[in-house]
C-alpha beads as a LAMMPS data file, in Angstrom:
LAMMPS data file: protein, C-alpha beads

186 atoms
185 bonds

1 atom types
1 bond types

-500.0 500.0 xlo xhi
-500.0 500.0 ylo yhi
-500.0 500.0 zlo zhi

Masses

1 110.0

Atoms # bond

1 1 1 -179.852 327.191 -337.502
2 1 1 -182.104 325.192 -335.104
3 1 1 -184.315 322.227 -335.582
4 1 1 -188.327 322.349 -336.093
5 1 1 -190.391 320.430 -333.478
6 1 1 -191.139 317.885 -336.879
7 1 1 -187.141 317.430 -337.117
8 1 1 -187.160 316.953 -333.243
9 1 1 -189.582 314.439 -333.039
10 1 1 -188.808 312.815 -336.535
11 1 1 -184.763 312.311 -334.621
12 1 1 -186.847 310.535 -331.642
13 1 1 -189.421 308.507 -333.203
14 1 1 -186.990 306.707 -335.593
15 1 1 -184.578 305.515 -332.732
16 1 1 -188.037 304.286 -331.006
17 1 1 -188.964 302.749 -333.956
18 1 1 -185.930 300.932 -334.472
19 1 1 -186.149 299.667 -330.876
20 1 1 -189.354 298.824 -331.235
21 1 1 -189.123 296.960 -334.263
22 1 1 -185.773 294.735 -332.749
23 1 1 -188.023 294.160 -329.910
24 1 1 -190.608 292.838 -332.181
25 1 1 -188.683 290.892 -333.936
26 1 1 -187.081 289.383 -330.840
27 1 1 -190.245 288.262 -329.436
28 1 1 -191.888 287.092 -333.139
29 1 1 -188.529 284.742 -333.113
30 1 1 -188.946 283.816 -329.266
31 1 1 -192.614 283.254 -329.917
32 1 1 -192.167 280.958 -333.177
33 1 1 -189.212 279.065 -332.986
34 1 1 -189.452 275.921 -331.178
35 1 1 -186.999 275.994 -328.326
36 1 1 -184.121 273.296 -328.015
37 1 1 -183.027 272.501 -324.754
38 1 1 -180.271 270.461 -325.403
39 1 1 -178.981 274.189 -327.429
40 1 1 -176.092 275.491 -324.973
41 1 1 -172.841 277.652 -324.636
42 1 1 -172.750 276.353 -321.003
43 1 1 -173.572 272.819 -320.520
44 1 1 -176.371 270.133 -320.981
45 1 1 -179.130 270.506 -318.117
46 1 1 -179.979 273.636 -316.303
47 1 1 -177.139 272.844 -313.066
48 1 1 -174.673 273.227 -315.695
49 1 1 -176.088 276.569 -317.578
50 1 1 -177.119 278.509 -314.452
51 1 1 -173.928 279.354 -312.540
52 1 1 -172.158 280.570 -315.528
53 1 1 -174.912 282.259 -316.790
54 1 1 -175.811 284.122 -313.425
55 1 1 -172.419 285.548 -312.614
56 1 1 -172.042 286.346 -316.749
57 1 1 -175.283 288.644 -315.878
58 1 1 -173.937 289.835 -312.406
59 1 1 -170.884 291.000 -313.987
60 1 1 -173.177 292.723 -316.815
61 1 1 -175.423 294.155 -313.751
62 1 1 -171.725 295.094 -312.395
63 1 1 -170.458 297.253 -316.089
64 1 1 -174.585 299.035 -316.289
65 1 1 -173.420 300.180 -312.727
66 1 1 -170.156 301.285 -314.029
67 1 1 -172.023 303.199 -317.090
68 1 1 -174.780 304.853 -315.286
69 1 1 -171.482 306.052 -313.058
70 1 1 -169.559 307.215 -315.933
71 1 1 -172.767 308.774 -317.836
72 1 1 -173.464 310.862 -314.432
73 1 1 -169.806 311.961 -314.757
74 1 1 -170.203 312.850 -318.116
75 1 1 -172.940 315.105 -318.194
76 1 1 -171.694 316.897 -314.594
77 1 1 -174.689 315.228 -312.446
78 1 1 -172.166 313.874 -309.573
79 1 1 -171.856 315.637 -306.492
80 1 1 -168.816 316.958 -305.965
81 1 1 -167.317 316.008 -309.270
82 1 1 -166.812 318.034 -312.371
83 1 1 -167.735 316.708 -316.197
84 1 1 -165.927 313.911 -317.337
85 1 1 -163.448 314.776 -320.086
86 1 1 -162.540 312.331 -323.018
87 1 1 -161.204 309.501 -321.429
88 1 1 -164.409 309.438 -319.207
89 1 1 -166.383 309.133 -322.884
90 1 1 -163.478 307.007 -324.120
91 1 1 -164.273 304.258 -320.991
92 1 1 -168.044 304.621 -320.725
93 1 1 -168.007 303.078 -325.012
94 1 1 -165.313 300.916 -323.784
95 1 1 -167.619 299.463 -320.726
96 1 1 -170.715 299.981 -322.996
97 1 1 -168.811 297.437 -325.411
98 1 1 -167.933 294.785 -322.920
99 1 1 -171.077 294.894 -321.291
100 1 1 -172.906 294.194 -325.048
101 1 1 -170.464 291.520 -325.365
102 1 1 -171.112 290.133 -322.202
103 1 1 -174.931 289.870 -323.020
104 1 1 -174.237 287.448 -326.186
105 1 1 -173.381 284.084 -324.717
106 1 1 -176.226 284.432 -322.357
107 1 1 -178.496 286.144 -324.698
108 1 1 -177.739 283.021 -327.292
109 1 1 -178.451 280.237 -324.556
110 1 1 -181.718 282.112 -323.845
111 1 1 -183.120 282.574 -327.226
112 1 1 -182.522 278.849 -328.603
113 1 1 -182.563 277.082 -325.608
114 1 1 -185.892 278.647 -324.205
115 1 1 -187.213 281.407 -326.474
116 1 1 -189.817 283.982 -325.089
117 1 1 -191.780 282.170 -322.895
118 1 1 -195.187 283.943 -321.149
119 1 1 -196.865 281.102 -320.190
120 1 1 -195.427 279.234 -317.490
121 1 1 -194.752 281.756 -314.527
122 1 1 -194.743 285.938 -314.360
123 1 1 -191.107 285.189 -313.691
124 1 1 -190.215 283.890 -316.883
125 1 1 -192.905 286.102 -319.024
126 1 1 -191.199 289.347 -317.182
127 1 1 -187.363 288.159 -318.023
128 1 1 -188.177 286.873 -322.051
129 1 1 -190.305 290.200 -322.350
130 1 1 -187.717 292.282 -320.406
131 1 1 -184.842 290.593 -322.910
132 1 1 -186.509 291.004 -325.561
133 1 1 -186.804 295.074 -324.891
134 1 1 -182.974 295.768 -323.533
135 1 1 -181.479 294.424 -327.394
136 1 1 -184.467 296.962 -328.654
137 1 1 -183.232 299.811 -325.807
138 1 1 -179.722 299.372 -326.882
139 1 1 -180.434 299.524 -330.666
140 1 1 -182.245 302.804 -329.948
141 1 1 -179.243 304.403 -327.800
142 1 1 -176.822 303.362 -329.971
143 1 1 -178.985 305.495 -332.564
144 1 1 -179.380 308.354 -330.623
145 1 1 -176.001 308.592 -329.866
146 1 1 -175.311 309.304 -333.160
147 1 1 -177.965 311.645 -333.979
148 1 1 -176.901 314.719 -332.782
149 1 1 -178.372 317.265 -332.098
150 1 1 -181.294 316.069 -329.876
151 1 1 -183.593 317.007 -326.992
152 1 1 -180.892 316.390 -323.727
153 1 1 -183.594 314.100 -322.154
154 1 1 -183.772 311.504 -324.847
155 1 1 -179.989 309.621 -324.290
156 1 1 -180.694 309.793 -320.631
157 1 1 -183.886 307.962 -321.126
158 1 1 -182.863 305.478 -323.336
159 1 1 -179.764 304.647 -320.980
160 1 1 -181.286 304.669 -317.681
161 1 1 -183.878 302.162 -319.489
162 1 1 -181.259 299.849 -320.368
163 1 1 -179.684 299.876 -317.227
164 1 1 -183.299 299.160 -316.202
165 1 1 -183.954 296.369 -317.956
166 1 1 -179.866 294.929 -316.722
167 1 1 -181.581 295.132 -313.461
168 1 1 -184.788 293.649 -314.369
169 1 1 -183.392 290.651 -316.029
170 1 1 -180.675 290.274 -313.220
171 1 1 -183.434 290.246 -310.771
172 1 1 -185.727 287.538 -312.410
173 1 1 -182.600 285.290 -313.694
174 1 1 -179.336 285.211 -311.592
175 1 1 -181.173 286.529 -308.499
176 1 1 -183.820 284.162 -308.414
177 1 1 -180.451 281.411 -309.124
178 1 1 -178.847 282.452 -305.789
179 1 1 -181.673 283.135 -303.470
180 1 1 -182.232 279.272 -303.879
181 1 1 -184.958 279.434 -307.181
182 1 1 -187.443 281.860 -305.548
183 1 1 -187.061 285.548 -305.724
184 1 1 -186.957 287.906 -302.619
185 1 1 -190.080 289.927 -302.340
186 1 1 -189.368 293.577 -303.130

Bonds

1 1 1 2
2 1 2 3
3 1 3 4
4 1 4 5
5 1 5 6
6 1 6 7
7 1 7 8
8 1 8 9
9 1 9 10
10 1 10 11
11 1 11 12
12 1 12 13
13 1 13 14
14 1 14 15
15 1 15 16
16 1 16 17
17 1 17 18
18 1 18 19
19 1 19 20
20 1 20 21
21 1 21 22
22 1 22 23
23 1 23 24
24 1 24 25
25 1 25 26
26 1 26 27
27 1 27 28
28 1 28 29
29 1 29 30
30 1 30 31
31 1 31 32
32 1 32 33
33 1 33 34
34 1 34 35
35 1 35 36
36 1 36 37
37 1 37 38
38 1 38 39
39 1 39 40
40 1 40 41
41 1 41 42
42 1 42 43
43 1 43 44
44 1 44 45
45 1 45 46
46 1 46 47
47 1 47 48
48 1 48 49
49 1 49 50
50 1 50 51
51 1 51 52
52 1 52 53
53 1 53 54
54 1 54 55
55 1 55 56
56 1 56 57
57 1 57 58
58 1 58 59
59 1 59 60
60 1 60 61
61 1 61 62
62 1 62 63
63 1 63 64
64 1 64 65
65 1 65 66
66 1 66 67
67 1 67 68
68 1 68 69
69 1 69 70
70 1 70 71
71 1 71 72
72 1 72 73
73 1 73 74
74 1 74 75
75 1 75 76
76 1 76 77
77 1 77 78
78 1 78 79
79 1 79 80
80 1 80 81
81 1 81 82
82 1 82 83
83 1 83 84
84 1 84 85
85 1 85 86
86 1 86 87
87 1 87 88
88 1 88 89
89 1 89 90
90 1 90 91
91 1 91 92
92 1 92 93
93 1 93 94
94 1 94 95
95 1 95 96
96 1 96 97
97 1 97 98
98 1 98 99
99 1 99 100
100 1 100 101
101 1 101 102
102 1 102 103
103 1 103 104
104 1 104 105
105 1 105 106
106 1 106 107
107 1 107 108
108 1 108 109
109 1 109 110
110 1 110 111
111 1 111 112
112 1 112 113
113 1 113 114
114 1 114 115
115 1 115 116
116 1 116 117
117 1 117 118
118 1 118 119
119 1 119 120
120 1 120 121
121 1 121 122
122 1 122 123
123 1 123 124
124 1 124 125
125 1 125 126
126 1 126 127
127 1 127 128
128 1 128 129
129 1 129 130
130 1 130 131
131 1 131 132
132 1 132 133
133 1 133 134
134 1 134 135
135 1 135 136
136 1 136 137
137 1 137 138
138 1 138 139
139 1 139 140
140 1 140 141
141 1 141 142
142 1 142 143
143 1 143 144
144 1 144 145
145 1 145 146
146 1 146 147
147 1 147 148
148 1 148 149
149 1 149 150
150 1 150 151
151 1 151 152
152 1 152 153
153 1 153 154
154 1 154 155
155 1 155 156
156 1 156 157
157 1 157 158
158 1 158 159
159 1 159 160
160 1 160 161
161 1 161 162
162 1 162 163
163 1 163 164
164 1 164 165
165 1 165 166
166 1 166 167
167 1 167 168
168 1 168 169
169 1 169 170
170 1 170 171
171 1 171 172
172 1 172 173
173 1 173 174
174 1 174 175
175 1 175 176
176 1 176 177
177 1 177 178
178 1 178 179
179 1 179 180
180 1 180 181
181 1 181 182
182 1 182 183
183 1 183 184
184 1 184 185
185 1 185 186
């Protein structure tokens, strides 16, 4: 027996609502909280908490590679290279663990140290914003990976938007760090 259109997009809009509601109440906390500089995982001042945290987000930029590698294995969409098999699904969770992992320290040092911040530079506003949406984007995948049955377009959409939003906050954090405090124009 098949699912309605209602079941359909009930089994999408409640993964987007659960993103969208993290997200929300991401930002609310980034927004209220008054942020504590002195707050680190890494160090005191920002020479200390910016090497570690930039190569802590290239290696996370490193493992979304690795996934969106793995997830185009899975599903067949590599040239040249037939469906992954169990062990492919086995080491894209694996990877998809780490890289969640990974986020945490940095994510921490973030959120107390600085919170969401959209008022000083588009830099800044894009990263907090774009933060604040990739703990909402991986809420929602890990959801939809779950529910199953669903359309075959939604789990690619929700990963290729993390991955995204890896690249986004790479970009406007660890990026900007190396190319001297000033990021490269696109």
């Amino acid at each position: 027996m098949g699912t309605t259109r209602a079941e359909e997009l009930a089994r999408v809009l409640v993964p987007t609502g659960l993103g969208l509601a993290v997200v929300g109440g991401l930002y609310a906390f980034g927004t209220q909280h008054t942020p504590d500089y002195g707050t680190s995982l890494f160090g005191q001042t920002a020479t200390d908490t910016l090497p570690l945290k930039s190569w802590l987000a290239t290696a996370l930029l490193a493992l979304a590679a690795a996934q969106l590698t793995l997830a185009l294995w899975i599903y067949g969409r590599l040239p040249g290279v037939i469906s992954g098999g169990r062990s492919v699904n086995t080491t894209h969770r694996a990877i998809g663990a780490l890289a969640i992992l990974v986020t945490l320290p940095i994510a921490y040092h973030c959120a107390f140290a600085y919170g969401v911040q959209t008022h000083i530079d588009t830099r800044i506003a894009v990263h907090s914003i774009a933060g604040c949406f990739l703990y909402g984007a991986i809420a929602a995948k890990l959801l939809i990976v779950r529910l199953d049955p669903l359309a075959r377009w939604i789990l690619p959409l929700a990963g290729g938007t993390v991955v995204t939003l890896v690249a986004v906050l790479w970009y406007t954090s660890a990026l900007w760090y190396f190319n001297g405090y000033s990021l490269p124009a696109l």
